[in-house]
Legacy VTK file of the C-alpha trace (Angstrom):
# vtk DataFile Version 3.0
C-alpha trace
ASCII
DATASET POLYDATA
POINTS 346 float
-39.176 28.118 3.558
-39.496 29.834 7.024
-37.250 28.064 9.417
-38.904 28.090 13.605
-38.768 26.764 17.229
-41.900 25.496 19.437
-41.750 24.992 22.786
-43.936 23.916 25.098
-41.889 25.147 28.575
-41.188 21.675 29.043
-39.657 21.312 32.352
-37.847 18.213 32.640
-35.568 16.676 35.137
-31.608 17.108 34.532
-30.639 13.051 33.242
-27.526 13.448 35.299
-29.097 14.156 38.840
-33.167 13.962 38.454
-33.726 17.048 39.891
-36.063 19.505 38.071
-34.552 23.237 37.642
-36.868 25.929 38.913
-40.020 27.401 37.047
-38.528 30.845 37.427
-35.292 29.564 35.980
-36.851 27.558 33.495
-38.873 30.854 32.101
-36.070 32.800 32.266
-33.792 29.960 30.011
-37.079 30.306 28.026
-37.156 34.043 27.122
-32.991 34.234 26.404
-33.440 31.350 23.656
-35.732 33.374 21.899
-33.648 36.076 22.006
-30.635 34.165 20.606
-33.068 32.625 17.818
-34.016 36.139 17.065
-30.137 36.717 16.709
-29.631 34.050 14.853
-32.166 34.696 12.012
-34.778 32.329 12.984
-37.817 33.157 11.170
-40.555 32.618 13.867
-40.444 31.152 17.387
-43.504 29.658 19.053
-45.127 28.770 22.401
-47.648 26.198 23.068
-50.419 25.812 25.103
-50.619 22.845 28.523
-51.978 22.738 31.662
-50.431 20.333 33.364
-47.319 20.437 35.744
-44.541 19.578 33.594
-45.365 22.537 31.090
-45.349 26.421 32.002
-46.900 27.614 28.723
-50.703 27.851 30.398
-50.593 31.528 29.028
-48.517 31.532 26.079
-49.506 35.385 25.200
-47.918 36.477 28.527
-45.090 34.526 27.746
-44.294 35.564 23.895
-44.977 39.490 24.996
-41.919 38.988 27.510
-39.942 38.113 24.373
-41.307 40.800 21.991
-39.789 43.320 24.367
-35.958 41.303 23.817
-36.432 41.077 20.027
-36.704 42.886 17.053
-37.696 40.987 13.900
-38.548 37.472 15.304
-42.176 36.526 14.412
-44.316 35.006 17.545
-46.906 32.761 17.496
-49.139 30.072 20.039
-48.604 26.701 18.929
-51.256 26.045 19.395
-53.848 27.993 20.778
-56.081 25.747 22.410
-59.277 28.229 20.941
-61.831 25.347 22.068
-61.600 25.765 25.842
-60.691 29.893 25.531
-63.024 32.856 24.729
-62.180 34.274 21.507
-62.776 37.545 22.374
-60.146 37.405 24.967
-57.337 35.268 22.903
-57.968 38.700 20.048
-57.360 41.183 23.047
-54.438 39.121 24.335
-52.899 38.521 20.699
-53.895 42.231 19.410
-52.040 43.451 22.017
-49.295 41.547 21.381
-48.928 42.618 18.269
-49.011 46.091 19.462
-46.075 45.378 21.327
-44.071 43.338 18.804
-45.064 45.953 16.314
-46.485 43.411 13.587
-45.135 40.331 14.652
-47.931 38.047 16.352
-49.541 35.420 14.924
-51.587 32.254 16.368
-51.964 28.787 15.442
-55.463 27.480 16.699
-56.687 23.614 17.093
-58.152 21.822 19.380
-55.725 20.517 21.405
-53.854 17.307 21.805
-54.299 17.060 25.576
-57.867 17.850 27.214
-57.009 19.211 30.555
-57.999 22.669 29.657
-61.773 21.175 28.936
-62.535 20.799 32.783
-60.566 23.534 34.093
-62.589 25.869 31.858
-66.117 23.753 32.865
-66.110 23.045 29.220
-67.509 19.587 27.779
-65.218 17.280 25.781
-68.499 15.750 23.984
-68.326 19.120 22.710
-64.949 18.733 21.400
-65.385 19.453 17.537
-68.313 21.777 17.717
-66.488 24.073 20.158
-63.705 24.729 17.842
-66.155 25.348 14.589
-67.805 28.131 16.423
-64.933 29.415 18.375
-62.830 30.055 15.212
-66.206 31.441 13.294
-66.520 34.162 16.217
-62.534 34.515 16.032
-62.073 35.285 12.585
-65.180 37.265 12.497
-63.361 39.606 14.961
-60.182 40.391 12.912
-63.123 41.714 10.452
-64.679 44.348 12.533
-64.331 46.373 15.520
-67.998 46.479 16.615
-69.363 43.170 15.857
-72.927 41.136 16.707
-72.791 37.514 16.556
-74.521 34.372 18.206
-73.669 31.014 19.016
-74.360 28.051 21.418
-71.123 28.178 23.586
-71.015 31.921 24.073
-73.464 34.972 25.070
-74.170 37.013 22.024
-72.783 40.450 20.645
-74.548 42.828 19.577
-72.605 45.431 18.625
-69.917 45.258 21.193
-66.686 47.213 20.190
-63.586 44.888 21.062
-60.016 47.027 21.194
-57.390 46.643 21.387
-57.154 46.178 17.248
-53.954 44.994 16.258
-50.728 46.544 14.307
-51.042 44.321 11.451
-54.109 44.965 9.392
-55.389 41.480 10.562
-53.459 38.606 12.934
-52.578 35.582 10.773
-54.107 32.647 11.882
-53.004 28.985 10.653
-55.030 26.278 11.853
-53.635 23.511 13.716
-54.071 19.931 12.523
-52.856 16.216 13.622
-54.358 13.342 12.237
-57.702 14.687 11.638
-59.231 14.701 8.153
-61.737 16.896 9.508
-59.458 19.397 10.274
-56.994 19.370 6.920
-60.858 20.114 5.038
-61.816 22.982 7.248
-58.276 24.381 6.962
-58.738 24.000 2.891
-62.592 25.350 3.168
-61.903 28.520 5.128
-58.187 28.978 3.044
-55.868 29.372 6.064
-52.872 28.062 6.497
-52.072 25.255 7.985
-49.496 23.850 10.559
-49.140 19.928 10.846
-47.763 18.325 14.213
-46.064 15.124 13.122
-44.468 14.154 16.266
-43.723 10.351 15.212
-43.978 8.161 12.190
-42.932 9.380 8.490
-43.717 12.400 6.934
-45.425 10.575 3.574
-47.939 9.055 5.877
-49.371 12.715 6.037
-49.406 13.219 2.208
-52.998 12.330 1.432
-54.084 14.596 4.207
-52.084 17.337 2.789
-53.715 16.339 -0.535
-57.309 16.745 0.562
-56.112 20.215 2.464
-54.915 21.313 -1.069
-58.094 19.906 -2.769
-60.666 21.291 0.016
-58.748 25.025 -0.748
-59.168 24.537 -4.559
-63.145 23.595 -4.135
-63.890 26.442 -2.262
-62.322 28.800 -4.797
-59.133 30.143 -2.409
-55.974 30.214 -4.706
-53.453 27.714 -4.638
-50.564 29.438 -3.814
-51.788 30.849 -0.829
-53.038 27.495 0.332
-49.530 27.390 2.990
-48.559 23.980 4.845
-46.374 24.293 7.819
-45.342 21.073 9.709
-43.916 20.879 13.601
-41.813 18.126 14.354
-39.484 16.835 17.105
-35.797 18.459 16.105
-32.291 19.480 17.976
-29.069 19.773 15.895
-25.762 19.258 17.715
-21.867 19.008 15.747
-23.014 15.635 15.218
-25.581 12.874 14.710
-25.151 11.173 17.800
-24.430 14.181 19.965
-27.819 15.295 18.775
-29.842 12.264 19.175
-28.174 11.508 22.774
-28.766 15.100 23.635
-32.531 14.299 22.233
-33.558 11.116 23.601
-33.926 11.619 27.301
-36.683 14.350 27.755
-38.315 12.974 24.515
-38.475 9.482 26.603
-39.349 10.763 29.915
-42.459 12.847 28.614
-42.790 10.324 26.102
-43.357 7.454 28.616
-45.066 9.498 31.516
-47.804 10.671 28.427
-48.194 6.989 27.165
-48.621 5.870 30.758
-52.021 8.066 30.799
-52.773 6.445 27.573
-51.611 3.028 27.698
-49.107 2.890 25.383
-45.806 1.036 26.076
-42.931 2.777 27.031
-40.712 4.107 24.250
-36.840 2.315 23.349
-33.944 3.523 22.050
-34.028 1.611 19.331
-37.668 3.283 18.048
-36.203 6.580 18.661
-33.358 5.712 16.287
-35.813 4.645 13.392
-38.001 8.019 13.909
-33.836 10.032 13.787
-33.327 7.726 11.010
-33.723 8.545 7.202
-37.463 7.565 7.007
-38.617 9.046 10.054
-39.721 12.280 11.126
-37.535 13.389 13.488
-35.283 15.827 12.568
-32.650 15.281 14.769
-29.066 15.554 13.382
-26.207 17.429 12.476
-26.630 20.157 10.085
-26.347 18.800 7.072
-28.478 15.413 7.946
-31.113 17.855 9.559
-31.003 20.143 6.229
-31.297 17.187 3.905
-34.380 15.660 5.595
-35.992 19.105 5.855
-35.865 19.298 2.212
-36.920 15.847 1.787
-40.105 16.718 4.053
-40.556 19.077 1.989
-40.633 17.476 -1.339
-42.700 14.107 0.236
-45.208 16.691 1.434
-45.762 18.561 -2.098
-44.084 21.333 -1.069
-43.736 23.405 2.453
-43.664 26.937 3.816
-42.459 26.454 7.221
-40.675 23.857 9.380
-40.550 24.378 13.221
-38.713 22.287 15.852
-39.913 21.231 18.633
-36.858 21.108 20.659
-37.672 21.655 24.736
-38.194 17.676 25.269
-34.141 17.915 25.359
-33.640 18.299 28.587
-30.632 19.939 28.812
-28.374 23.416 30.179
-29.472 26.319 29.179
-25.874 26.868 26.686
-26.472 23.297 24.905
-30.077 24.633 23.922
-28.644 27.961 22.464
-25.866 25.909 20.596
-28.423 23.943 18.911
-30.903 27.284 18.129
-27.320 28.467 16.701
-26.481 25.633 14.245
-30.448 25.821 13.173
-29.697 29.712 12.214
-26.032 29.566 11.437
-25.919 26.442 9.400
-29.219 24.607 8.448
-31.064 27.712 7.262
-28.399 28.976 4.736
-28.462 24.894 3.479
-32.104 25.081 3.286
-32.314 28.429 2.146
-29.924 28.160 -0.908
-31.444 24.772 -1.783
-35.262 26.032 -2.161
-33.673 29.218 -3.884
-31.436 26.502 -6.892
-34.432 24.612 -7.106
LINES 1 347
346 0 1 2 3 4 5 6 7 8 9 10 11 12 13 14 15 16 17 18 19 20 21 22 23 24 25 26 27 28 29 30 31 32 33 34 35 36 37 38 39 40 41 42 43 44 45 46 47 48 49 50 51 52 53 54 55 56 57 58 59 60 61 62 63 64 65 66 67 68 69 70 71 72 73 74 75 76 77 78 79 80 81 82 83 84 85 86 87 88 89 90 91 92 93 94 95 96 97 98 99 100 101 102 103 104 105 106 107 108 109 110 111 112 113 114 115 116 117 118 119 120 121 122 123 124 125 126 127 128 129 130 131 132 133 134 135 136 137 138 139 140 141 142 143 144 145 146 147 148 149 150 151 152 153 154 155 156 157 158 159 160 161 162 163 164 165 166 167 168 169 170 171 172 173 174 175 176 177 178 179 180 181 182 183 184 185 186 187 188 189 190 191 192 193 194 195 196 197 198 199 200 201 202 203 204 205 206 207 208 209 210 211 212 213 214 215 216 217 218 219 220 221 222 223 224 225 226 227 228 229 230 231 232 233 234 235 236 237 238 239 240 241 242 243 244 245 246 247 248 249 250 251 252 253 254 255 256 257 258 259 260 261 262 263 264 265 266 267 268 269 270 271 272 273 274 275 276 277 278 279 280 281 282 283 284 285 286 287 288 289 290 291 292 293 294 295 296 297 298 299 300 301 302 303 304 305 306 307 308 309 310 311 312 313 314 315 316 317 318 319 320 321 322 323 324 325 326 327 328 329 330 331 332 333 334 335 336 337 338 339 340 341 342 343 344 345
């Protein structure tokens, strides 16, 4: 099982004082912890995609290539690529040429994004939510086929014969697709046989198993072999020395974002006491010491039929810049060999 980190550039206020650190600093934090998670043996780090003020990952290609130049063996990825509001062509130049830099290291997730900010800002119609992603990702994977390509579609001029460079290092860019809740979107990931990357940011992890099911059974139909059928899940995760260090490290930029999202979407604010449930053995955080953190990575694992990668989505801690890197260090240092030697006995 691949072991990673998401972030989304959260920038959160510090809990003791309220005030917010600077974007420069903030990007700069950014870059160094994925060069300790390179360090560290992390298998993949990955940056998501907002556009709203209290994220900096608007251009997440920009923002991985700053951190291909720092590391050596760390694979990079968008998570996600919001490929609904973007033009293809342009996310394959930006992630080619990535890759070029990385040497072989780049890879995207693509979905259609959790937030819709990037709808407008583009002059893009969310009525057009579903049907933008279909024929953005046909065009998309189309591209990692052929240099000169002609295609046609309803959201973008045509091709017709265009070359598009730069081509990447890697004979093609791995693409998972990115899925939430969406049955839809488990069954195209199983039709086209890509891999795919579930966010469970709340709840259990068995809730997802019938989804996981039909992304499995949609692969099978279509004639793609099983085993390269891959399930990835994101989930909210820090690891501290101990349970409650990590959950009280956790809690406060999970709640502020938490509440200031739910406020847009009138939900109530979030409690301690829910945020304890979601840390606690039947939730989905993985938030933890090492060895609680191990042992409910492998139990996601199991639930879930079997996974390829886990990443943590650990920025909503809003902490110093040395607490973060502790925690990337325990994931490296002590989870993965746990993890590692457990999938390897069993």
């Amino acid at each position: 099982m691949e072991i990673g980190i998401d972030s989304f550039a959260a920038i959160l206020p510090d809990p003791k004082t309220g005030k917010l650190p600077s974007p420069t600093d903030r990007m700069a934090e950014l870059i160094e912890e994925v060069v300790v998670a390179d360090r560290v043996g992390i298998d993949v780090f990955g940056i998501g995609e907002h556009h709203r003020s209290e994220f900096l990952d608007s251009a997440p290609a920009i923002i991985l290539a700053a951190a291909a130049a720092r590391t050596t063996r760390i694979r990079l990825t968008s998570a996600v690529t919001v490929l609904s509001a973007a033009d293809p062509v342009r996310v394959f130049q930006e992630f080619a040429t990535l890759d070029l830099i990385s040497k072989g290291r780049a890879e995207l997730v693509v979905g259609r994004g959790s937030f819709i900010e990037a709808y407008p800002l583009f002059g893009l119609d969310t009525r057009h939510y579903d049907e933008l992603f279909a024929e953005k990702l046909d065009l998309f994977l189309k591209l990692g086929e052929t240099t000169e390509i002609t295609w046609e579609g309803r959201f973008r001029p045509a091709l017709k014969g265009q070359g598009v460079f730069p081509r990447p290092h890697q004979e093609r860019l791995p693409v998972w697709i990115g899925a939430g809740g969406s049955p839809e979107s488990f069954a195209r990931a199983g039709t086209l046989g890509l891999p795919l990357m579930v966010a469970i940011i709340g709840g259990s992890f068995d809730r997802f198993r019938p989804l996981v099911d039909l992304y499995r059974e949609s692969g099978q139909r279509a004639g793609h072999d099983p085993e390269k059928l891959k399930i990835g899940v994101h989930a909210m995760g820090f690891v501290a020395e101990t349970d409650m260090a990590a959950k009280d490290a956790f809690f406060p930029g999970w709640a502020h974002l938490t509440t200031k999202v739910g406020r847009e979407r009138g939900w109530s604010p979030p409690t301690r006491q829910q945020f304890e449930i979601m840390a606690g053995p039947g939730g989905a955080f993985l938030v933890g010491d090492p060895k609680t953190v191990a042992a409910k990575m492998l139990q996601a694992s199991e639930t879930l039929g079997g996974l390829s990668r886990i990443t943590f989505q650990m920025s909503t801690a809003s902490l110093e810049t040395e607490a973060m890197k502790q925690s990337i260090e325990l994931l490296g240092a002590e989870v993965a060999p746990i993890v590692r030697t457990a999938r390897q006995d069993g």
